[in-house]
C-alpha positions as CSV (number, residue, x, y, z in Angstrom):
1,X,-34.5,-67.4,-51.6
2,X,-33.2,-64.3,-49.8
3,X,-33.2,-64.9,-45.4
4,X,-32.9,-61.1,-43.6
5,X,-31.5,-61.6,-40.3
6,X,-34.3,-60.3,-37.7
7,X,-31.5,-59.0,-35.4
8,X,-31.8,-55.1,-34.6
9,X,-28.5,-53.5,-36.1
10,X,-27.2,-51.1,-33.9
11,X,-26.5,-47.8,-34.5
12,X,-23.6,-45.6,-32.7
13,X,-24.7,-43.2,-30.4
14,X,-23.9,-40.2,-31.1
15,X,-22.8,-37.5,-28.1
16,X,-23.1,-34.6,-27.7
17,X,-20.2,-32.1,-27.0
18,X,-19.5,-28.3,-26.1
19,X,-19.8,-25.5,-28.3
20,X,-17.4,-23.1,-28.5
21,X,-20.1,-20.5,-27.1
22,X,-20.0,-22.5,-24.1
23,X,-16.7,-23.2,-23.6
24,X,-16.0,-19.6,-23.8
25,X,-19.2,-19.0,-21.4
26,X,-17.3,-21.1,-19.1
27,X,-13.7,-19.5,-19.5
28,X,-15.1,-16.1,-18.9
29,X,-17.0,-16.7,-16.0
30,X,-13.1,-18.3,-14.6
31,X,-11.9,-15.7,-15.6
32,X,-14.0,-13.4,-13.7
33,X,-13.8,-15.4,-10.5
34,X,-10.0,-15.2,-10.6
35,X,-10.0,-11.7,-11.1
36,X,-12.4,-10.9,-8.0
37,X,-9.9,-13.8,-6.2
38,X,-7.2,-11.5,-7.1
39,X,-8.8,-8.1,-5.6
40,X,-9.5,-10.0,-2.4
41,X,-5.8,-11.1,-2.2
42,X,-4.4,-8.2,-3.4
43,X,-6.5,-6.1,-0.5
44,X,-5.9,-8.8,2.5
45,X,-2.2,-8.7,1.5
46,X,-1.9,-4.6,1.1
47,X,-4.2,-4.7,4.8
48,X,-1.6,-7.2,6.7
49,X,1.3,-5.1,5.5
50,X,0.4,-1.8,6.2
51,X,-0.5,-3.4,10.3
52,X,3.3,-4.5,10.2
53,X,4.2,-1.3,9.0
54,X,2.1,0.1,11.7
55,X,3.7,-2.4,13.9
56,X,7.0,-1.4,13.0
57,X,6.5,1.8,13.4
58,X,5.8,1.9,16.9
59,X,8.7,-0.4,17.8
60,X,10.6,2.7,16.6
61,X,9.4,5.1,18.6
62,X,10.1,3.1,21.2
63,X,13.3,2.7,20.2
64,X,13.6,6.5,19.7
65,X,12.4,7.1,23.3
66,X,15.0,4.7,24.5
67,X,17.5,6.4,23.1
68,X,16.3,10.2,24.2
69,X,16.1,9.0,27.5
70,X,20.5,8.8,27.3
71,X,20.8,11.4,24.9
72,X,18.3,13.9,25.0
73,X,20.4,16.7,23.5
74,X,21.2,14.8,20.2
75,X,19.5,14.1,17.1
76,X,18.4,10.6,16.3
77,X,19.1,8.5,13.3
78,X,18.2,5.2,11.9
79,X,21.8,4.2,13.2
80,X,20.5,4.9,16.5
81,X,16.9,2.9,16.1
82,X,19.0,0.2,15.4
83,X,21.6,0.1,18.4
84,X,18.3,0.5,20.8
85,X,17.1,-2.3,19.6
86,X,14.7,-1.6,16.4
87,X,14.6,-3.9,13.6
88,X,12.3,-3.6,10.4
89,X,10.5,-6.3,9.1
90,X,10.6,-7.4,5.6
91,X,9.9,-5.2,2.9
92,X,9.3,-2.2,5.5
93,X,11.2,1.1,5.5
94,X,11.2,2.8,8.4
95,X,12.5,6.8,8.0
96,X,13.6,9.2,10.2
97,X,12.3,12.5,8.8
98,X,13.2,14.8,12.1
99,X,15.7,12.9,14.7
100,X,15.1,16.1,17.2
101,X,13.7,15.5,20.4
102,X,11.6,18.5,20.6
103,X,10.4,17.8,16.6
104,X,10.3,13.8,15.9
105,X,8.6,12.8,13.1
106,X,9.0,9.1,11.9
107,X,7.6,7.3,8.6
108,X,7.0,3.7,7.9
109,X,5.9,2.2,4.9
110,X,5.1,-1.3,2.9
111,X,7.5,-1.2,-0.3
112,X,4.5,-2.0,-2.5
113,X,3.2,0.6,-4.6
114,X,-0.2,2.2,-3.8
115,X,0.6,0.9,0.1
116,X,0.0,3.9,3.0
117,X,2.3,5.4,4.6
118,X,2.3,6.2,8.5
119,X,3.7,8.5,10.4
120,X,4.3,9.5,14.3
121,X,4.7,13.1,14.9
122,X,6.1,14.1,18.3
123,X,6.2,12.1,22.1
124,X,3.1,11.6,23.9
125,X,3.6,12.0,27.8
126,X,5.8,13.5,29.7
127,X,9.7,13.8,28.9
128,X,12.7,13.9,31.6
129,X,16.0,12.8,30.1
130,X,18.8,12.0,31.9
131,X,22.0,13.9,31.4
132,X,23.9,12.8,28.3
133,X,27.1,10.6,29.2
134,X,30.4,11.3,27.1
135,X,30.9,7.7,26.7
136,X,28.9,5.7,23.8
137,X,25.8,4.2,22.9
138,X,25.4,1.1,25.2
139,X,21.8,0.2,24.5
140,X,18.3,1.8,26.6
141,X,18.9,2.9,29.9
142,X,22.2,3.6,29.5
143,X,22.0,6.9,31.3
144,X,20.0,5.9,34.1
145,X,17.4,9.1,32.6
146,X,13.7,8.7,32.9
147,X,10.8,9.2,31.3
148,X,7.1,8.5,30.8
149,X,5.1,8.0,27.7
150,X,1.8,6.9,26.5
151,X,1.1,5.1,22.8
152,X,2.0,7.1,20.2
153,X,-0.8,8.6,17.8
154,X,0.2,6.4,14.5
155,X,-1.6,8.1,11.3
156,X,-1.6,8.1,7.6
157,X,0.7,10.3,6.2
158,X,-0.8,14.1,6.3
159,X,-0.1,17.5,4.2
160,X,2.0,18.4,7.6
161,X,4.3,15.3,7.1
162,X,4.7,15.9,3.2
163,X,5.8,19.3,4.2
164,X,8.8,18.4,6.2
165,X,10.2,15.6,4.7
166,X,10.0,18.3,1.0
167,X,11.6,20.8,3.4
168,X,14.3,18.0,4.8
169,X,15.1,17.4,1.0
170,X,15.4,22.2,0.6
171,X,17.6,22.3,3.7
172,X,20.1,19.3,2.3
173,X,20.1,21.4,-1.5
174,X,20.9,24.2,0.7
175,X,23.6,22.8,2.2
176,X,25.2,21.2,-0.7
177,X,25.2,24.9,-2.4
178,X,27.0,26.2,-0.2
179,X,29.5,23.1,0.5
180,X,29.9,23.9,-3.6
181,X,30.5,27.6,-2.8
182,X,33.4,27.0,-0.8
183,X,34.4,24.7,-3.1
184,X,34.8,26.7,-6.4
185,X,36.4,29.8,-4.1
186,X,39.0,27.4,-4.2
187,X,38.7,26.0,-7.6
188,X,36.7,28.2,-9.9
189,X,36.8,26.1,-13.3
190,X,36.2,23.0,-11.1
191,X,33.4,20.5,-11.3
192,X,31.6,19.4,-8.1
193,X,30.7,16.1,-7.6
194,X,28.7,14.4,-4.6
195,X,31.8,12.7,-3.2
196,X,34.0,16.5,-2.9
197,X,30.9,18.0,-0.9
198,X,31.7,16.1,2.6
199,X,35.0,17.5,1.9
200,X,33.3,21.2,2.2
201,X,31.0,20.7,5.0
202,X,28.3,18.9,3.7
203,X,26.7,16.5,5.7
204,X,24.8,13.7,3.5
205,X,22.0,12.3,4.7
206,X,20.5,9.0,5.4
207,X,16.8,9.8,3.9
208,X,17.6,11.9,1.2
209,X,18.7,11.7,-2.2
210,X,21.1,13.8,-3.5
211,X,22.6,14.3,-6.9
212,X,24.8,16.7,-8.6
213,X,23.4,16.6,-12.3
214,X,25.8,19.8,-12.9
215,X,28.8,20.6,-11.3
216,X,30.5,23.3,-12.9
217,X,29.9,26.6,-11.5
218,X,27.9,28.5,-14.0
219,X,25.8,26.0,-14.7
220,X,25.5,24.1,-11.0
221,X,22.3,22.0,-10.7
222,X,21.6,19.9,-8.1
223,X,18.6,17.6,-7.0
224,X,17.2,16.3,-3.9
225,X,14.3,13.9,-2.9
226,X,13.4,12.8,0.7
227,X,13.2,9.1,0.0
228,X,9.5,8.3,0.3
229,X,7.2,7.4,-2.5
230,X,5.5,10.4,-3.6
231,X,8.0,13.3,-2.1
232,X,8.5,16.0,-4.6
233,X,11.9,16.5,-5.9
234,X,14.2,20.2,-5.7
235,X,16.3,21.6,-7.6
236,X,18.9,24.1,-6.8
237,X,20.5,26.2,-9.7
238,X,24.0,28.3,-9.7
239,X,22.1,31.3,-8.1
240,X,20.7,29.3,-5.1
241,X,17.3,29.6,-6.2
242,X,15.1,26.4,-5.2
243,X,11.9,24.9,-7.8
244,X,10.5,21.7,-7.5
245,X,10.7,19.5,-10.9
């Protein structure tokens, strides 16, 4: 006689997992939340840099102004912003475009690409500069000079500050031609090179870049690019004739 037993057998439960449609539902919608986290961090970063560029960019003019105040016949350089004082945060380049007192113009940027940059044309108040002592720089105040100025006007870079730091980039060219000039009057089948120009009167300078790509007479060709992201670069050819390329 066959006996059944009457207990229940049980059965595994069987769960129930993911897809792949929905895992990839999933990893796209994390993806597009780190993405937009991205943007936002990428902008807050980008916005808190260009405010110390800002930043720093006023501490130079008043380092500038400092040092007009002793020497108001000379022309600043970032030398000078330094010994009054100035010192540039991380990852901020501060230029001097125009050290003259009568034409300042200044530049500061973040050293991220796509970052503004800022510039400060000018002083704003009124200007009396002491009388310029033959010994050195000793730090602001120096000269016992006065003067009175109100916040500078810091602004995004315009088509009047493109213009001059381009034309600061012509004038060196120009002056390396003709350092050259005197140069193959003495040695015609020479061959300039950046290092013989000071030797000739040329004066190199702190914001621009300068190379000789050709430094034998008939075929001279030099370059020059105010160091700003976006300046144009010049050329100067063995007839003295300028292009930008």
């Amino acid at each position: 006689m066959e006996f059944r037993s009457k207990i229940p057998r049980t059965l595994p439960i069987r769960q129930k997992g993911f897809t792949l449609t929905e895992v990839l539902f999933v990893l796209a919608i994390l993806g597009v939340l780190l993405a937009v986290a991205g943007l936002f961090y990428s902008g807050y970063r980008t916005k808190v840099s260009e405010t110390v560029a800002q930043e720093d960019l006023r501490q130079a003019y008043n380092s500038a102004m400092a040092f007009f105040i002793d020497f108001p016949q000379r022309a600043l350089t970032r030398v000078d912003l330094e010994k009054y004082g100035f010192r540039s945060s991380a990852r901020i380049e501060t230029r001097v475009v125009d050290g003259r007192l009568d034409h300042l113009l200044l530049v500061s940027y973040y050293t991220l690409p796509g970052s503004k940059i800022f510039m400060i044309e000018g002083l704003r108040g009124d200007f009396t500069g002491g009388k310029e002592p033959s010994g050195p720089i000793i730090g602001p105040g120096g000269s016992g000079g006065g003067g009175s100025f109100s916040d500078p006007l810091i602004q995004p870079m315009n088509e009047m500050g493109w213009g001059r730091c381009n034309d600061k980039a012509k004038t060196e060219l120009k002056e390396a031609f003709n350092a050259a000039q005197k140069y193959f009057a003495k040695d015609p089948g020479g061959s300039i090179t950046k290092d013989i120009l000071p030797d000739y009167g040329y004066l190199p300078s702190e914001e621009v870049n300068l190379l000789v790509i050709n430094g034998k007479k008939p075929s001279l060709e030099i370059s020059a690019i105010f160091s700003v992201p976006g300046a144009s670069n010049f050329m100067i050819d063995s007839s003295g004739f300028i292009r930008e390329g």
